[in-house]
N, C-alpha and C positions, 0 to 999 in steps of 0.2 A: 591545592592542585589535585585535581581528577587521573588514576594512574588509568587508561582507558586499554582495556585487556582484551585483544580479538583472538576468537577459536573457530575454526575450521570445524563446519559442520555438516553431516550430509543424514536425510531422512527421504521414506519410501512414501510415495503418494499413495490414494486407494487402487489408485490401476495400476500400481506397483513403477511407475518409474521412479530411479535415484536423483534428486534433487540435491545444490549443494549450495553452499551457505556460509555467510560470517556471523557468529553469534558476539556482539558484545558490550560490554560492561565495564562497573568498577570494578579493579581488583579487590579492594576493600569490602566491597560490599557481594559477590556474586553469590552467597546462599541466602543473601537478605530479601524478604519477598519487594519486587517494587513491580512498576506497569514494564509493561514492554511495547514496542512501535516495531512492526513487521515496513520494511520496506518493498515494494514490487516495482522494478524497472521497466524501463519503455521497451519496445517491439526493436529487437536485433541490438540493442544495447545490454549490459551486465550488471550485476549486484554492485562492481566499481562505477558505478555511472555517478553514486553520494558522493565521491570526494569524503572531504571533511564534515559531513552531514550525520552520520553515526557518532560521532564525537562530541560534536552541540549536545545529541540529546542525551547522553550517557551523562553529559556535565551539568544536565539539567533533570538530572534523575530516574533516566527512564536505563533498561534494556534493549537492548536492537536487536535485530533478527533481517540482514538482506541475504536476500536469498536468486538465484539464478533458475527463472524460468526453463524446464525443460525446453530445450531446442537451443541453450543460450549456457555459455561459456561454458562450467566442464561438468552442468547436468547434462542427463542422456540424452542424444538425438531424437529426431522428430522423422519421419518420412517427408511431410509436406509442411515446411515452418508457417505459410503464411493462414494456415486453418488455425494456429493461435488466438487471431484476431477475431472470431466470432462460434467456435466448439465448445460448448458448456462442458464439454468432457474433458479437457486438457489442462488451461493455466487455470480455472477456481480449482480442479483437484491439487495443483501446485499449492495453493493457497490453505488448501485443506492439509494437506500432508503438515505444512510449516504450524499451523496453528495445534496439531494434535502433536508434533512434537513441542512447542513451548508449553503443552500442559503438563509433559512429562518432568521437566524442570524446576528445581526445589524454588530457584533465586526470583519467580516467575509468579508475582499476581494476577490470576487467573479472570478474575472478574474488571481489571483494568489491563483489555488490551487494546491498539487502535494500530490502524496503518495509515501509510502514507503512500502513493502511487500514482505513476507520470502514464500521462496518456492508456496504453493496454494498462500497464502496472494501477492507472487511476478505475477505468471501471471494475477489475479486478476486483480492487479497494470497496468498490461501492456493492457491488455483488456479494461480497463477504460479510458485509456491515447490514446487508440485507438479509443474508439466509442464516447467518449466525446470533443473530440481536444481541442480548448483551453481552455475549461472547467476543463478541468484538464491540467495543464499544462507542469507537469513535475512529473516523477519518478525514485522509485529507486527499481529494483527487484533484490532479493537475491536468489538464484538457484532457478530462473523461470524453469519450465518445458514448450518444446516446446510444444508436444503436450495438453497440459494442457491451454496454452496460447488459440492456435488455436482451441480447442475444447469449450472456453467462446467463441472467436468472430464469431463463428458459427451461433450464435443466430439474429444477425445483415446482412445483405445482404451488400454484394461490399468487393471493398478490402480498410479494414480499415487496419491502418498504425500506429504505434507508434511513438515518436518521443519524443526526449528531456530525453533521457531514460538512464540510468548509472545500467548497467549490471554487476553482483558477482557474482561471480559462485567457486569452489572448482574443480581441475581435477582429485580429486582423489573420487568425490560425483558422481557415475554411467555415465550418460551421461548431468549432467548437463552444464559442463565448454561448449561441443559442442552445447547445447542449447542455452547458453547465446549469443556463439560467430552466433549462424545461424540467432536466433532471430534479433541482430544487424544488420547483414549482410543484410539477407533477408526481415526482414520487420520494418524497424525501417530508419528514418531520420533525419537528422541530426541536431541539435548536438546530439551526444551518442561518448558511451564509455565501452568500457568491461575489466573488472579487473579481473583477475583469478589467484588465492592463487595454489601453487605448491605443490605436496607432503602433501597432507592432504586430508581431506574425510569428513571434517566437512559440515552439509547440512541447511540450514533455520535459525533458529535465532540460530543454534550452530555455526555456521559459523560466524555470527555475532557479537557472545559471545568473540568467542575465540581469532577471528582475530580484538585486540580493535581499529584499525584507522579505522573500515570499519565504525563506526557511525561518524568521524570525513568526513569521505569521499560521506557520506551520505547528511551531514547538507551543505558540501561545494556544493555539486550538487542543493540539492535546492536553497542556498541562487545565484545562480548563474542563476538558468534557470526560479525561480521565481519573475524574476524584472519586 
C-alpha cells in the first residue's frame, strides 16, 4: 500500500504572481528521483477539481504537482479573469513558474515530465509540450481548444510543435472533437492519438468525470511516453 503524502506549495511566476499548489508523492520514496505529471484545471474551477486523480498516479509511480491557475482559489487575483482564456502572458507563465519549480526538487526526474489538463488547463498542457520539448515530455489534453492552444503559443516566435500528445475531446462539446482532431493532424508529432466519446456533450474535467477509463487512459499515456 502507497502512503500518498500531499504538501502545500506555493512558487513565483516570471511576472511575479504567487501561485499555489498540492505537491505529492510516496512517503517512502519523496527524495527518490521519479517522473512527475503537473496537473492544469479548467477555466474558474481549482487544483481540487482531480479528486482522487493525484493518487492513481502517485500509486502508479509518478509525482504530482496541481497547481491553481492565477485568478483561481487562493493564487493571486487577476483584474480581468476571462483574458485567461487566450493572454500568452498569464496561465503558460503559470505553467512556467510550476515547471521551474519541479526542477528545483531533489525527488524530481527532470527529463521525465508530462501534464495532464481539462479544457484551458488542456491547451495550456499542449503550449508547454510545445515551447518546452523534452522538458516536458509528454501530455494529456482534455477538450483542448484550437484557438485557445494557438493563441498561448503566440507568445513564442517559430513554429512550435507538440508531440507525445493523447487528445479527448466530446463531439457533442461545440467544436471541440474537431479541435482535438486538427490539433493532432496539424501541429502535433508523433506519437499522439485522439480519443473522441460519441453522443455526449460532456466538456473539461466533466468529461473526465463521467467518461471513468479516460483516467485509466490518461496514466497508460504517460506511463508510456514517459520512459
Amino acid at each position: 500500500m502507497v502512503n500518498v503524502e500531499k504538501e502545500d506549495v506555493r512558487f513565483v511566476t516570471p511576472d511575479h504572481f504567487n501561485v499555489t499548489g498540492d505537491f505529492y508523492f510516496n512517503l517512502s520514496a519523496k527524495e527518490t528521483r521519479q517522473p512527475c505529471v503537473v496537473l492544469v484545471h479548467c477555466f474558474r474551477r481549482d487544483k481540487d477539481q482531480w479528486g482522487t486523480f493525484p493518487h492513481d498516479l502517485v500509486e502508479r509511480g509518478f509525482k504530482v504537482l496541481a497547481y491553481n491557475m492565477r485568478g483561481h482559489g487562493s493564487s493571486d487575483k487577476v483584474r480581468d479573469i476571462t483574458s485567461l482564456l487566450s493572454d500568452p502572458h498569464q496561465a503558460p507563465f503559470d505553467f512556467d513558474g510550476a515547471l521551474r519549480w519541479l526542477e528545483r526538487q531533489p525527488g524530481i526526474d527532470s527529463l521525465r515530465v508530462g501534464a495532464v489538463g481539462t479544457s484551458i488547463g488542456g491547451a495550456v498542457a499542449c503550449e508547454a509540450n510545445a515551447i518546452y520539448g523534452e522538458r516536458l515530455k509528454a501530455a494529456v489534453a482534455i477538450s483542448p481548444s484550437l484557438r485557445g492552444t494557438l493563441d498561448f503559443l503566440g507568445h513564442e516566435p517559430g513554429d512550435h510543435r507538440m508531440h507525445s500528445v493523447l487528445y479527448i475531446a466530446a463531439d457533442g462539446d461545440g467544436t471541440h472533437a474537431h479541435d482535438a482532431e486538427e490539433l493532432a493532424s496539424k501541429h502535433t508529432d508523433a506519437p499522439k492519438d485522439v480519443i473522441l466519446y460519441h453522443d455526449v456533450s460532456y466538456h473539461g474535467i466533466d468529461l473526465f468525470e463521467k467518461e471513468s477509463e479516460i483516467r485509466h487512459l490518461a496514466v497508460e499515456w504517460l506511463e508510456d511516453n514517459l520512459r
